[in-house]
PyMOL Python script that loads the backbone (N, CA, C, O; Angstrom):
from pymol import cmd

cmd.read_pdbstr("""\
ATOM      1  N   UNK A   1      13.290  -4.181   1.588  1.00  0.00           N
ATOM      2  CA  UNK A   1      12.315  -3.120   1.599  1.00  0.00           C
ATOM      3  C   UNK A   1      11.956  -2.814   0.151  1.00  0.00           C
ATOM      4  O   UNK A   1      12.871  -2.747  -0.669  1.00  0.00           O
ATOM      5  N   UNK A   2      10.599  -2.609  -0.254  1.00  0.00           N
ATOM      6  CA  UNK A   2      10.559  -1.902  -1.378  1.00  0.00           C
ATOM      7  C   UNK A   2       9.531  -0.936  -1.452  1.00  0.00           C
ATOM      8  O   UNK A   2       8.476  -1.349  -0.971  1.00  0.00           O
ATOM      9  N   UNK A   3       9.506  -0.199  -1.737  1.00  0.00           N
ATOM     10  CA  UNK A   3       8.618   1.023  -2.122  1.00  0.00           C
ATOM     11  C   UNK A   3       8.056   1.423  -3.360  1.00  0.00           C
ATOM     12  O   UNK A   3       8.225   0.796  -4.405  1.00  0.00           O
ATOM     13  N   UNK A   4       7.522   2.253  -3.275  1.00  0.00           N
ATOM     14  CA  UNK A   4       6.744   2.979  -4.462  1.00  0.00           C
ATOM     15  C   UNK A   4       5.839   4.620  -4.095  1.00  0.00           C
ATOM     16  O   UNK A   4       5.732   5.073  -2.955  1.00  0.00           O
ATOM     17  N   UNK A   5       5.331   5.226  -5.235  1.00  0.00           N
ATOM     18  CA  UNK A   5       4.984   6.520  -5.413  1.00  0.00           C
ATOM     19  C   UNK A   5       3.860   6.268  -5.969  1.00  0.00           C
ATOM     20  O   UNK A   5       4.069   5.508  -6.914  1.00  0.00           O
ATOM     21  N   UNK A   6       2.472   6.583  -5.839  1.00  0.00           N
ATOM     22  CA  UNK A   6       1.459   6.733  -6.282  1.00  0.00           C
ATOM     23  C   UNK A   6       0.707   7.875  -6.509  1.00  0.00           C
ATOM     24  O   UNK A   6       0.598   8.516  -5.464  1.00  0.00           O
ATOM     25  N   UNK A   7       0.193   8.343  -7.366  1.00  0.00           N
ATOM     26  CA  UNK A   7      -0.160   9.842  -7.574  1.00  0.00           C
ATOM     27  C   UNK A   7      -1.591  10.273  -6.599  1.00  0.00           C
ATOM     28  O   UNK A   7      -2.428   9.537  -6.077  1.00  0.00           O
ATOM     29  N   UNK A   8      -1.516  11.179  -6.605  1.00  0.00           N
ATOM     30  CA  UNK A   8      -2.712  11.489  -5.479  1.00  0.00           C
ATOM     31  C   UNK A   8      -4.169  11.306  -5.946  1.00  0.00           C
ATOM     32  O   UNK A   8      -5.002  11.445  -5.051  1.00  0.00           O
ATOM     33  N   UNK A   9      -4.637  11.017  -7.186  1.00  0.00           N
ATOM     34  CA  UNK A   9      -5.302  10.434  -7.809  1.00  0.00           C
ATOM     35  C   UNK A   9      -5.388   8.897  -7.442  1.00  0.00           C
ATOM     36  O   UNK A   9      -6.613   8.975  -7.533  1.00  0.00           O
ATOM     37  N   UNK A  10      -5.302   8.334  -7.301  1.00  0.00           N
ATOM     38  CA  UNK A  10      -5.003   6.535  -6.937  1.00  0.00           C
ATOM     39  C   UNK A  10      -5.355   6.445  -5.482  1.00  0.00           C
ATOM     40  O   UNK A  10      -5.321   5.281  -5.084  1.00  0.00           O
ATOM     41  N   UNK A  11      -5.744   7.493  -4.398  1.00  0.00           N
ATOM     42  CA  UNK A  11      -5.880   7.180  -2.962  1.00  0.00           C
ATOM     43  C   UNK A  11      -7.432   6.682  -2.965  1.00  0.00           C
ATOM     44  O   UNK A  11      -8.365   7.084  -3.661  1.00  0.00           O
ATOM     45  N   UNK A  12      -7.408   5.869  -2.151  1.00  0.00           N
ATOM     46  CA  UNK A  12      -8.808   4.858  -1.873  1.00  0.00           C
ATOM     47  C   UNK A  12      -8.655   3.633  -2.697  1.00  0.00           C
ATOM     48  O   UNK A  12      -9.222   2.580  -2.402  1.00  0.00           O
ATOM     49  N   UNK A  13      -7.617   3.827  -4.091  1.00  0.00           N
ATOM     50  CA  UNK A  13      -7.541   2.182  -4.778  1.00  0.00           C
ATOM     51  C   UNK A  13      -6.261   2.032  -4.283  1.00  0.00           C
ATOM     52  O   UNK A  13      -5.795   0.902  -4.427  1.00  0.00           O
ATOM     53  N   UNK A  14      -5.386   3.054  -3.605  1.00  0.00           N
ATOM     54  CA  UNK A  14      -4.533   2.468  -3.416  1.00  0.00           C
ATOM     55  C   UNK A  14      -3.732   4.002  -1.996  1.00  0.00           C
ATOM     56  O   UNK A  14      -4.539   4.664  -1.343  1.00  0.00           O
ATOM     57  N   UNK A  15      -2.351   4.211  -1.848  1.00  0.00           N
ATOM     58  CA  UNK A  15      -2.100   5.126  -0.646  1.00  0.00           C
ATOM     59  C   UNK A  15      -1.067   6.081  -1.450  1.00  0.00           C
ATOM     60  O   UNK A  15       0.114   5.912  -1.753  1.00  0.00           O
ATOM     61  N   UNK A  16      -1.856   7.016  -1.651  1.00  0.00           N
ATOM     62  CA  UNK A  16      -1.480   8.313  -2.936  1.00  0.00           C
ATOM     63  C   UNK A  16       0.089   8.960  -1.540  1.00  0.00           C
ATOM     64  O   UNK A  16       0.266   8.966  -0.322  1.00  0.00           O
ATOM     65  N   UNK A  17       0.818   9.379  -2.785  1.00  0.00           N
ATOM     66  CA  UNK A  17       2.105   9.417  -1.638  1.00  0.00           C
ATOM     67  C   UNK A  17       3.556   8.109  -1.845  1.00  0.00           C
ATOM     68  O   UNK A  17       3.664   7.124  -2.574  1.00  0.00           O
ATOM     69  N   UNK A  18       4.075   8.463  -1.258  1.00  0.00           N
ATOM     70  CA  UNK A  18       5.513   7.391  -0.595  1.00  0.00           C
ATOM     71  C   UNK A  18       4.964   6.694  -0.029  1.00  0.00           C
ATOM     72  O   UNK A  18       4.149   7.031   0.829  1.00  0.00           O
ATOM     73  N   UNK A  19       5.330   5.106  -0.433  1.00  0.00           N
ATOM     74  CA  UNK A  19       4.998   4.072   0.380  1.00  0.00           C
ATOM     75  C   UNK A  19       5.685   3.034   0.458  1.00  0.00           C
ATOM     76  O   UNK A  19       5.773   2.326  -0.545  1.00  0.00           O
ATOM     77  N   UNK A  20       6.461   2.605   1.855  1.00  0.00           N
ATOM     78  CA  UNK A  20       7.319   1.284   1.615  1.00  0.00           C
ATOM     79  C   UNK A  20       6.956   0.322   2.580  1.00  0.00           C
ATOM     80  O   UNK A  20       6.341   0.706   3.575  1.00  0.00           O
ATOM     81  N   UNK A  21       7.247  -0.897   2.438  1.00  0.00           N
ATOM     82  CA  UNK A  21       6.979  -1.877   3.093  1.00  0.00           C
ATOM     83  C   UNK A  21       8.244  -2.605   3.187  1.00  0.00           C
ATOM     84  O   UNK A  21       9.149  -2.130   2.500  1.00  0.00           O
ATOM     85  N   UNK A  22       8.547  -3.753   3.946  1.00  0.00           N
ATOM     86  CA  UNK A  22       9.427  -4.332   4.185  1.00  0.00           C
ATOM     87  C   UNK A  22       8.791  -6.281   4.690  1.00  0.00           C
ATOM     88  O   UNK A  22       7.689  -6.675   5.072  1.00  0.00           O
ATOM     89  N   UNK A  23      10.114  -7.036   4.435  1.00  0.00           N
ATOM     90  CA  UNK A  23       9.834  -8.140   4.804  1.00  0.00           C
ATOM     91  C   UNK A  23      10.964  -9.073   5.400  1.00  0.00           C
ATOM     92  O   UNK A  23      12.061  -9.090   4.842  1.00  0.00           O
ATOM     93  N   UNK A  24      10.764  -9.720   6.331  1.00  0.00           N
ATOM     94  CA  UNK A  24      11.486 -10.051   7.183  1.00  0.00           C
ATOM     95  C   UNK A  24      12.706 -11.094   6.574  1.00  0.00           C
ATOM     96  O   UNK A  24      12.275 -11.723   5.608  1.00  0.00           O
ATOM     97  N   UNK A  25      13.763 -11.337   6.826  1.00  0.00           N
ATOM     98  CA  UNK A  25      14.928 -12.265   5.910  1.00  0.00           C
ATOM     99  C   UNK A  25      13.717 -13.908   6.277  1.00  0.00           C
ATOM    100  O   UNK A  25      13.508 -14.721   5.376  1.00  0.00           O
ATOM    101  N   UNK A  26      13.372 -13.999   7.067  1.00  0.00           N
ATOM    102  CA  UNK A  26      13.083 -15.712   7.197  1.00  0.00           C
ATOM    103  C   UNK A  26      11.513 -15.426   6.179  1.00  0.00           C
ATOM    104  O   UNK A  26      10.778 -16.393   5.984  1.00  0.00           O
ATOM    105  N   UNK A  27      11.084 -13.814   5.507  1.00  0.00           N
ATOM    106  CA  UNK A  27       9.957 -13.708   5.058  1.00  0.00           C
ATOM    107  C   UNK A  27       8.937 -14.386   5.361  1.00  0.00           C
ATOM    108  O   UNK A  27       8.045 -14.769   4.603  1.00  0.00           O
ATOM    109  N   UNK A  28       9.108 -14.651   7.154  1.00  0.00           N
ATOM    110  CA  UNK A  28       7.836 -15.136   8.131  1.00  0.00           C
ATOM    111  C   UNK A  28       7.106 -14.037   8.436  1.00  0.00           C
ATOM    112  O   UNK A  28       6.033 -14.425   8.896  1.00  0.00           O
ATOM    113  N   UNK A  29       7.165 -12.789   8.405  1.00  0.00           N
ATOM    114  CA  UNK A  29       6.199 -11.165   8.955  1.00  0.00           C
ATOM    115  C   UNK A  29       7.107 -10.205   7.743  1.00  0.00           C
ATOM    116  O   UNK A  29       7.895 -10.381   6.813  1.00  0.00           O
ATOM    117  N   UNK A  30       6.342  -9.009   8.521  1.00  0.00           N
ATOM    118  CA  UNK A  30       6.665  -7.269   7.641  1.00  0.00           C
ATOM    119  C   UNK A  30       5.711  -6.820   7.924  1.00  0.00           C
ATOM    120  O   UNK A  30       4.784  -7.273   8.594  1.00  0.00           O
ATOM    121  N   UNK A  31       5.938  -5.263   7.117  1.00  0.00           N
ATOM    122  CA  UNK A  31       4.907  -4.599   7.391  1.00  0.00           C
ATOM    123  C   UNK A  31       5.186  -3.202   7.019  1.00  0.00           C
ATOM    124  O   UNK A  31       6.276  -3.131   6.451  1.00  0.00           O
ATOM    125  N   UNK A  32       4.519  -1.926   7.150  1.00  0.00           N
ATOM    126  CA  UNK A  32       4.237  -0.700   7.013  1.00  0.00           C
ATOM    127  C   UNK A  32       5.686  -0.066   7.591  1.00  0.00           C
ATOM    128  O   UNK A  32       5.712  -0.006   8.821  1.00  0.00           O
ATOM    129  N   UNK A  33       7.148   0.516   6.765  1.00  0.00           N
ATOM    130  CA  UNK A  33       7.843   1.427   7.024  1.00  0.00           C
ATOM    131  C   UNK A  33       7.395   2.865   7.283  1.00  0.00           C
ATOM    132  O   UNK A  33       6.833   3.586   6.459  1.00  0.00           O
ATOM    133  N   UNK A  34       7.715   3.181   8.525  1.00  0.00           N
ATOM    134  CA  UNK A  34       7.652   4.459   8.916  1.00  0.00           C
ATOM    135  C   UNK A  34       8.400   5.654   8.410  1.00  0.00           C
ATOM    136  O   UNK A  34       8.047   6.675   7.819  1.00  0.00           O
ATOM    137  N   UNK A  35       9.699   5.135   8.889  1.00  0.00           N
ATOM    138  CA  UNK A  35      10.693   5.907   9.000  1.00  0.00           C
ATOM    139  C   UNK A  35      12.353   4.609   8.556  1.00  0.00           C
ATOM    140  O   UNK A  35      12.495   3.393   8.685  1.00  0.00           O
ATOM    141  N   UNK A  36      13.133   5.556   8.111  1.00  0.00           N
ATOM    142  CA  UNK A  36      14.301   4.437   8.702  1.00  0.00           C
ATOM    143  C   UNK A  36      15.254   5.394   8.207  1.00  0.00           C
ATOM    144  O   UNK A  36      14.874   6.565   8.243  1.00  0.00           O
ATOM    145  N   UNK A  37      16.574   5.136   7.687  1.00  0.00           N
ATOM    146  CA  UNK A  37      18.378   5.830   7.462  1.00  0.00           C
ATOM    147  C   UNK A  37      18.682   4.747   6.769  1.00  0.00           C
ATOM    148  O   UNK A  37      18.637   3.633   7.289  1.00  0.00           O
ATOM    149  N   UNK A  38      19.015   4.935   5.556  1.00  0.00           N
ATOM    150  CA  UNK A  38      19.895   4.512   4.688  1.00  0.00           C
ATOM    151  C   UNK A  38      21.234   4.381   4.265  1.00  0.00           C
ATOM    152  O   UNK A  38      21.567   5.136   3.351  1.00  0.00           O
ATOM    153  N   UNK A  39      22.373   3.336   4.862  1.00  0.00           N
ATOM    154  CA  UNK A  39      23.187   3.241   4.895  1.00  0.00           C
ATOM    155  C   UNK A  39      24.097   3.552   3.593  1.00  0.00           C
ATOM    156  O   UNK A  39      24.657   4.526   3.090  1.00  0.00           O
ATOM    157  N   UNK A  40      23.911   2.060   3.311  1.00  0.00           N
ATOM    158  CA  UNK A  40      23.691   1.978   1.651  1.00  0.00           C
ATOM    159  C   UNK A  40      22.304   0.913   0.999  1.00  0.00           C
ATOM    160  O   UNK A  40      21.332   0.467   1.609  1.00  0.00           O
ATOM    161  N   UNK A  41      22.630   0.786  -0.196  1.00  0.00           N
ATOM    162  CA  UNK A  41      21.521  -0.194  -1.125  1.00  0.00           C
ATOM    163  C   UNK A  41      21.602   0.448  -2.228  1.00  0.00           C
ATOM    164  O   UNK A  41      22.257   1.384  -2.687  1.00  0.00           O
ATOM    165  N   UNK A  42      20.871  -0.190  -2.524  1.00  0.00           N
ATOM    166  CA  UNK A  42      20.255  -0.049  -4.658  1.00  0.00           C
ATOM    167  C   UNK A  42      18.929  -0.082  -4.809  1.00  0.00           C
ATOM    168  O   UNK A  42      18.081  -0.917  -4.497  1.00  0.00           O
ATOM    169  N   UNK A  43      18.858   1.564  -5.646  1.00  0.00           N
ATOM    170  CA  UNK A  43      18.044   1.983  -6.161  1.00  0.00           C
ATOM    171  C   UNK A  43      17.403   1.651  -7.385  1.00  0.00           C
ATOM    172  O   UNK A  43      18.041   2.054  -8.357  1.00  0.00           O
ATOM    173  N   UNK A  44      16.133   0.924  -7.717  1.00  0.00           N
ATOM    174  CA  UNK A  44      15.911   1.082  -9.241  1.00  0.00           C
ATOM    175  C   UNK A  44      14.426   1.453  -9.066  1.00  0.00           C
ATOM    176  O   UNK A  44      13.692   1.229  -8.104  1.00  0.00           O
ATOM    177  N   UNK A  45      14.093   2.241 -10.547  1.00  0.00           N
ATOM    178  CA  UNK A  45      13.305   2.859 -10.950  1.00  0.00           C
ATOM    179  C   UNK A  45      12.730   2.199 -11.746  1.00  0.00           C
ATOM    180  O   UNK A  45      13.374   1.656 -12.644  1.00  0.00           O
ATOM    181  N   UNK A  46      11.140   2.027 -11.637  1.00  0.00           N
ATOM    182  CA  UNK A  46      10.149   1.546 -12.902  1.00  0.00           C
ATOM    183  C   UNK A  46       8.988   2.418 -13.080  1.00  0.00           C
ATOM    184  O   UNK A  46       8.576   3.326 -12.358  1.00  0.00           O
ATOM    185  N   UNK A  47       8.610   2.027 -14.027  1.00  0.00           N
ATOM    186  CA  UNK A  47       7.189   3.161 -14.384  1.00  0.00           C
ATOM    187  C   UNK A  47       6.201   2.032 -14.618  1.00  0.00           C
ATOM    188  O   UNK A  47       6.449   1.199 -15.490  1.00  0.00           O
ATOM    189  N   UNK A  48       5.030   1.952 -13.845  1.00  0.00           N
ATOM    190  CA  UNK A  48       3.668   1.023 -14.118  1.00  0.00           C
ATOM    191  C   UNK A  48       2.916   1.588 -14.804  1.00  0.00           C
ATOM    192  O   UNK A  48       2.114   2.199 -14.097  1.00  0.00           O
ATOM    193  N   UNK A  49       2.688   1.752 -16.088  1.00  0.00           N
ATOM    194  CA  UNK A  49       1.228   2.099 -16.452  1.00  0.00           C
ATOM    195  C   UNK A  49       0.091   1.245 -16.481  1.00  0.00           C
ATOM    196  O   UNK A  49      -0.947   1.606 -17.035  1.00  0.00           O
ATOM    197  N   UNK A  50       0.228  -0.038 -15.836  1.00  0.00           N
ATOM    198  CA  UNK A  50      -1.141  -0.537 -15.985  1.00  0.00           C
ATOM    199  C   UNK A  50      -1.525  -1.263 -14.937  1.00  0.00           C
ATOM    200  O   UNK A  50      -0.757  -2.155 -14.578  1.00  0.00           O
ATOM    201  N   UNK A  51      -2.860  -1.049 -14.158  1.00  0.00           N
ATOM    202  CA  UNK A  51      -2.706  -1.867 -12.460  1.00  0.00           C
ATOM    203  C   UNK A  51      -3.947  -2.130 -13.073  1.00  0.00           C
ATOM    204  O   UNK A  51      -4.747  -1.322 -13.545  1.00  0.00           O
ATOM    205  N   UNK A  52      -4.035  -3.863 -12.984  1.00  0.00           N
ATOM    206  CA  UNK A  52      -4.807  -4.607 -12.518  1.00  0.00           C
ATOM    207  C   UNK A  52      -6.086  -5.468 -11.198  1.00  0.00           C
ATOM    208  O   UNK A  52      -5.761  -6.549 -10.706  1.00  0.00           O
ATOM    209  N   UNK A  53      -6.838  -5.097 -10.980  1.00  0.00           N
ATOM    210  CA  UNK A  53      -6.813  -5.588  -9.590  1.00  0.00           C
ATOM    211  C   UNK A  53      -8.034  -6.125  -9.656  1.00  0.00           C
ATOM    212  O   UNK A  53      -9.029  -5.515 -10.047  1.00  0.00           O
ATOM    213  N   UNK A  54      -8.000  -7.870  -9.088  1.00  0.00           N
ATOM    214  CA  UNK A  54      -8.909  -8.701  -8.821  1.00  0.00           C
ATOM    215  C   UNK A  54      -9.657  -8.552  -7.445  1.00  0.00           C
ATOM    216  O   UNK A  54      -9.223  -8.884  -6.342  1.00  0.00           O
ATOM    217  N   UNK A  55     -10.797  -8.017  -7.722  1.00  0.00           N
ATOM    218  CA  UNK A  55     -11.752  -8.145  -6.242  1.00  0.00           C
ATOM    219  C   UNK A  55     -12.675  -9.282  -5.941  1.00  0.00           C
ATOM    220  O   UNK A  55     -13.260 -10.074  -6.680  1.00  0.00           O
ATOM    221  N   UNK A  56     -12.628  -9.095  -4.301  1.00  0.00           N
ATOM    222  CA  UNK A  56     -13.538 -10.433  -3.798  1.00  0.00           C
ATOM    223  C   UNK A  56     -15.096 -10.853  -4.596  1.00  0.00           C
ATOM    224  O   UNK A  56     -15.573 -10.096  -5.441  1.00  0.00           O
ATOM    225  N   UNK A  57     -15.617 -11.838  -4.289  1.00  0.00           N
ATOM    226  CA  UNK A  57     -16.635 -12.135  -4.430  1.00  0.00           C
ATOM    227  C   UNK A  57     -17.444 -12.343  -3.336  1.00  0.00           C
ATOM    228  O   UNK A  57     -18.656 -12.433  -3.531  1.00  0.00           O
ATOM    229  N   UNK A  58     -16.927 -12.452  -2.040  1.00  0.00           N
ATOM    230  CA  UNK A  58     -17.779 -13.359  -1.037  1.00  0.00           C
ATOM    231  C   UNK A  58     -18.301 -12.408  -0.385  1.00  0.00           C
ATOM    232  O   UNK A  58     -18.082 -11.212  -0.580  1.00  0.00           O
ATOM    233  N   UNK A  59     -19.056 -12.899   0.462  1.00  0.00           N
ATOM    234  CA  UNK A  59     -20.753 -11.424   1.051  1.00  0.00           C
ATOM    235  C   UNK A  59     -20.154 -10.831   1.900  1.00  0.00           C
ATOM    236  O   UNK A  59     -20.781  -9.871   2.347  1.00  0.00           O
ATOM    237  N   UNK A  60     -19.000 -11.030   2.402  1.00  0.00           N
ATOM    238  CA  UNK A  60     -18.397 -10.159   3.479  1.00  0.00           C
ATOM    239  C   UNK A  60     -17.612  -8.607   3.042  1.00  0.00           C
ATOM    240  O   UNK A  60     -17.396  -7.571   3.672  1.00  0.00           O
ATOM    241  N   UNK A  61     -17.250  -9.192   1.236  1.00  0.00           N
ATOM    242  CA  UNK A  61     -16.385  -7.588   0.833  1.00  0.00           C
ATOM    243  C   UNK A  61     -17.937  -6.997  -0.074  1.00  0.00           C
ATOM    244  O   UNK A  61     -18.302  -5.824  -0.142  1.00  0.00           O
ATOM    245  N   UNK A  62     -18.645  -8.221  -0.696  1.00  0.00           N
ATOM    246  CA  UNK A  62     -20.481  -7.544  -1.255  1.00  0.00           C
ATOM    247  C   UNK A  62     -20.523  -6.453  -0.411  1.00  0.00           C
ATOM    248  O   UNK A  62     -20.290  -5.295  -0.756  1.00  0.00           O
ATOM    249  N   UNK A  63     -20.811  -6.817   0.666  1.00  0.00           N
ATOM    250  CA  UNK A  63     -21.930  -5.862   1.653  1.00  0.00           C
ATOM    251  C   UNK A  63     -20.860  -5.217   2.065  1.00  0.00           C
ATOM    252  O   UNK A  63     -21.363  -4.325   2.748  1.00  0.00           O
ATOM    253  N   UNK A  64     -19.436  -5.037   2.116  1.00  0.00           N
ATOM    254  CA  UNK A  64     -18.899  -3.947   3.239  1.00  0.00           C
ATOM    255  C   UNK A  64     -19.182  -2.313   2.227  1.00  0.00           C
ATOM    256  O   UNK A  64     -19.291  -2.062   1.027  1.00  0.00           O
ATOM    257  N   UNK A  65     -19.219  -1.339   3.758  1.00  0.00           N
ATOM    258  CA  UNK A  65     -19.241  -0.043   3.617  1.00  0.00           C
ATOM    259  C   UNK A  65     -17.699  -0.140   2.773  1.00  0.00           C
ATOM    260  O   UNK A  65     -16.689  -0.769   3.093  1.00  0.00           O
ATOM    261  N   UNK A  66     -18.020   0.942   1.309  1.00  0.00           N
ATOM    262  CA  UNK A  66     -16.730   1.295   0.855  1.00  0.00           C
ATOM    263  C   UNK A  66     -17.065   2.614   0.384  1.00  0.00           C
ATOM    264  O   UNK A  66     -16.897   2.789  -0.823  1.00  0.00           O
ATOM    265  N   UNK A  67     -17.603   3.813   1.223  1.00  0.00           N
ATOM    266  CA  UNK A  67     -17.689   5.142   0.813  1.00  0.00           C
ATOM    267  C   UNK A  67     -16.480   5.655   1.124  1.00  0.00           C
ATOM    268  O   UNK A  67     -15.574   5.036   1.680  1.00  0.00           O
ATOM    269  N   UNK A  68     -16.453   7.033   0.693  1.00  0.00           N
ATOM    270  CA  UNK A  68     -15.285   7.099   0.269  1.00  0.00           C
ATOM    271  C   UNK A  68     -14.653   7.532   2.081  1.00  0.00           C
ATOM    272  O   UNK A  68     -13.480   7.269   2.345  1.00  0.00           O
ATOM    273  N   UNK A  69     -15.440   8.093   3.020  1.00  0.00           N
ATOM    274  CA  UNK A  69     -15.034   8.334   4.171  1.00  0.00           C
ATOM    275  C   UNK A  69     -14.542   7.081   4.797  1.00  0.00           C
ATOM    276  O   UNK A  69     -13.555   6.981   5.526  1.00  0.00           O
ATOM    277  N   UNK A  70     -15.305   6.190   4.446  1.00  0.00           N
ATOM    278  CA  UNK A  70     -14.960   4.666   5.581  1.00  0.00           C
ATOM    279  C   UNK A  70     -13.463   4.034   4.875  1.00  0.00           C
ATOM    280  O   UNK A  70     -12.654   3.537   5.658  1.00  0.00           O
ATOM    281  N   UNK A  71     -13.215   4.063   3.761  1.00  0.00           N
ATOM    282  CA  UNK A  71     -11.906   4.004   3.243  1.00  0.00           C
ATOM    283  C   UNK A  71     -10.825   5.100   3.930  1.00  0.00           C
ATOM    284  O   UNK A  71      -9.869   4.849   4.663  1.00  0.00           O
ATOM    285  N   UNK A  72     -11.149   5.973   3.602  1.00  0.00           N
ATOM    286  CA  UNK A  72     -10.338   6.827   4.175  1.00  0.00           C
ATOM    287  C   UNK A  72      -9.931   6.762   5.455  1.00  0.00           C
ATOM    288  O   UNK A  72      -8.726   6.982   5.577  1.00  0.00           O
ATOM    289  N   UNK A  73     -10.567   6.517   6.548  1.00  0.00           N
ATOM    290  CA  UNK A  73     -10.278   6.100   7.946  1.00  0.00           C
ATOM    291  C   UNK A  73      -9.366   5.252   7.986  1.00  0.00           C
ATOM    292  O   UNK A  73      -8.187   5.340   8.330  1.00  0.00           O
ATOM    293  N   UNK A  74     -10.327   3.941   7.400  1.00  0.00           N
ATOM    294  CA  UNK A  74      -9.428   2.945   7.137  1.00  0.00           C
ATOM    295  C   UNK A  74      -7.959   3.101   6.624  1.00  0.00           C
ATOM    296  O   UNK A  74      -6.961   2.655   7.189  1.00  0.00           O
ATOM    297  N   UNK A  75      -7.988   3.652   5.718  1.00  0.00           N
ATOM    298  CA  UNK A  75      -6.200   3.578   4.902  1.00  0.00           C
ATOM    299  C   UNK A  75      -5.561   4.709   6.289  1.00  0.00           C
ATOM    300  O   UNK A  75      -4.344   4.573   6.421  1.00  0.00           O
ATOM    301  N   UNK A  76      -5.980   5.399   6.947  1.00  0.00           N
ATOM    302  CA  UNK A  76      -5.405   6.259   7.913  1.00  0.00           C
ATOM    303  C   UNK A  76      -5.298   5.428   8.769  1.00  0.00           C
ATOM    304  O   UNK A  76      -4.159   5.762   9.093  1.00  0.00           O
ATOM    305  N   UNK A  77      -5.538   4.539   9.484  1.00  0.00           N
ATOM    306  CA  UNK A  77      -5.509   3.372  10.640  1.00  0.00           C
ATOM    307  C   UNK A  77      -4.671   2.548  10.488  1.00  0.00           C
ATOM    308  O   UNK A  77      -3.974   2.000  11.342  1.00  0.00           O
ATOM    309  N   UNK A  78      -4.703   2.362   8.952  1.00  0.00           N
ATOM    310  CA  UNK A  78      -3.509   1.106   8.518  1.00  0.00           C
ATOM    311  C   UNK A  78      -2.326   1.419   8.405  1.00  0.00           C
ATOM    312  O   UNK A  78      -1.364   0.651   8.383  1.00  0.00           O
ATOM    313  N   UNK A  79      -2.327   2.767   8.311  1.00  0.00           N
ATOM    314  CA  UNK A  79      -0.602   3.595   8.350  1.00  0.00           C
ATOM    315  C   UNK A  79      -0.356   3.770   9.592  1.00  0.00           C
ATOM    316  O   UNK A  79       0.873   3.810   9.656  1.00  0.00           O
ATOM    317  N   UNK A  80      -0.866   3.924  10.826  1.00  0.00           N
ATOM    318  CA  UNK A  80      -0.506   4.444  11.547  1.00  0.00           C
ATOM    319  C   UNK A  80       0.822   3.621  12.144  1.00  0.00           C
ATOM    320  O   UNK A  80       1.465   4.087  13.084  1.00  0.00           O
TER     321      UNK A  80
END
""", "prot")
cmd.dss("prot")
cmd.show_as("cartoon", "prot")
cmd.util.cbc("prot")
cmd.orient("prot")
């Protein structure tokens, strides 16, 4: 599992809040952590100051709706 914290500033480039994901041991699937209990594990801490991010070129991400409502749905749908 790994996670991260994004400031509430960063929602629509990214999901402002706690966010973890997970991936399967054969790392064939994963996906969106809900919830879970922590037995044990290890914790480490980093600080990103610099995010990069390469966007599409092809006419399908050109032309998509990206106001700020249709994102928003969206990132709400994808958490659920």
């Amino acid at each position: 599992m790994a996670g991260f914290r994004s400031p509430q500033y960063t929602q629509g480039i990214n999901v402002a809040g706690y966010h973890e994901h997970f991936i399967t041991d054969t790392r064939q699937g994963g996906g969106h952590v809900q919830d879970y209990e922590l037995a044990c594990g290890t914790l480490q801490i980093g600080r990103v100051t610099k995010l990069a991010i390469d966007l599409p070129t092809n006419a399908d991400f050109l032309g998509a709706n990206l106001t700020s409502e249709n994102i928003h749905a969206a990132i709400e749908q994808a958490e659920k």
